[in-house]
N, C-alpha and C positions, 0 to 999 in steps of 0.2 A: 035137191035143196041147194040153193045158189049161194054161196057162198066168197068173203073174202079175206085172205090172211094174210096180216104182214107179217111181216120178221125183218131183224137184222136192225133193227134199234139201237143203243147203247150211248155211253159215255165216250164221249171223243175231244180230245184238245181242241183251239182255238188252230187252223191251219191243217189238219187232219181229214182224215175221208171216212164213208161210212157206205155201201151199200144196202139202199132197201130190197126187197123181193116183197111182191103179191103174189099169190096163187089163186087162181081162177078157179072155182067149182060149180056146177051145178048148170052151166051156160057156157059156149063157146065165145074166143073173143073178137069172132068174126063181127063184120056189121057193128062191133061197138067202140066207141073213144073211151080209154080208162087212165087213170091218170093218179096224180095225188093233191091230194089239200094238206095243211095244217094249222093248229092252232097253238097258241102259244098262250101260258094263263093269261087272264083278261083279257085276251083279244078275239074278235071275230076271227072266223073259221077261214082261211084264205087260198085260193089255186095255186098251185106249184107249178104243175107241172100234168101235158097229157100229149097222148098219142093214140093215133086213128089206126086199130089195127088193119084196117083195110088198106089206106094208102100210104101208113107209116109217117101222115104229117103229125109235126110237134108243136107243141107251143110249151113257151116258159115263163114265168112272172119275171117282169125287170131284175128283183132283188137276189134272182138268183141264175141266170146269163151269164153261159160262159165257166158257171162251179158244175151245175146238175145239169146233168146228162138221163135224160129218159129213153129206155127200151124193151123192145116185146120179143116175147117168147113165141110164138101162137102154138108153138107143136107142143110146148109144155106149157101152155096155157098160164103162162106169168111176165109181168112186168116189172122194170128192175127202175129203180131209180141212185145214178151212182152221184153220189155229192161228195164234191173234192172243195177243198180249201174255206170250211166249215168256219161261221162264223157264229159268236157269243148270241147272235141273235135268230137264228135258225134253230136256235130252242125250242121244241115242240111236239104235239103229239101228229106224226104223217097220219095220217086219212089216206086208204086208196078206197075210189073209186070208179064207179064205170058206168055208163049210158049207153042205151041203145041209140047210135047214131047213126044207123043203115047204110053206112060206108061214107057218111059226110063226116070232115073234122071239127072238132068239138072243142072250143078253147077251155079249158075250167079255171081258166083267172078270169073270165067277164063277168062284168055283170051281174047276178042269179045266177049263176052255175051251182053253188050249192042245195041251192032247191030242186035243179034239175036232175041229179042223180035219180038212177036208178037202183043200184045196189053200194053199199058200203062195207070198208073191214070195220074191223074195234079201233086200229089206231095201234101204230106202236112209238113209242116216246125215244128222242134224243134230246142227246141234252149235250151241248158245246159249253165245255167251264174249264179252267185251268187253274 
């Protein structure tokens, strides 16, 4: 059963940091780009953040360049996503996801990325308030 979990959500100051963790089940993260989305209420669902476990390239949405830092496990089959200098507006529920990208890198801010997934977690919620 393929599976994905986040953790590491919470309540964070405006200026603070939060690490996510995914955990991979059910499939290896070879051959795939996984990454994170989030939504914020009312907004469309949008790419954060992703990396090609195969040749470890990254891609980041402009609005967050230079805070989130994305990285893989492969032997513990999890990706981290570390978000430093946390702003009021990075409010939202992360989304990890993952696609089978047979070793090509996978932006998940383009486009239709969201359609293109292949597995999803539930989401887990931060929320930057002070």
């Amino acid at each position: 059963q393929v599976q994905l979990v986040e953790s590491g959500g919470g309540l964070v100051q405006p200026g603070g940091s939060l690490r996510l963790s995914c955990a991979a089940s059910g499939f290896t993260l070879d051959y795939y780009a996984i990454g994170w989305f989030r939504q914020a209420p009312g907004k469309e669902r949008e790419g954060v953040s992703s990396i090609s476990a195969t040749d470890g390239s990254t891609y980041y949405a402009d609005s967050v360049k230079g805070r989130f830092t994305i990285s893989s496990d492969n032997a513990k089959n999890t990706v981290y996503l570390q978000m430093n200098s946390l702003k009021l507006e990075d409010t939202a529920v992360y989304y990890c996801a993952a696609v089978r990208s047979y070793g090509i890198a996978f932006d998940f801010t383009g486009w239709g990325s969201v359609g293109a997934m292949d597995y999803w977690g539930k989401g887990t919620l931060v929320t930057v308030s002070s």
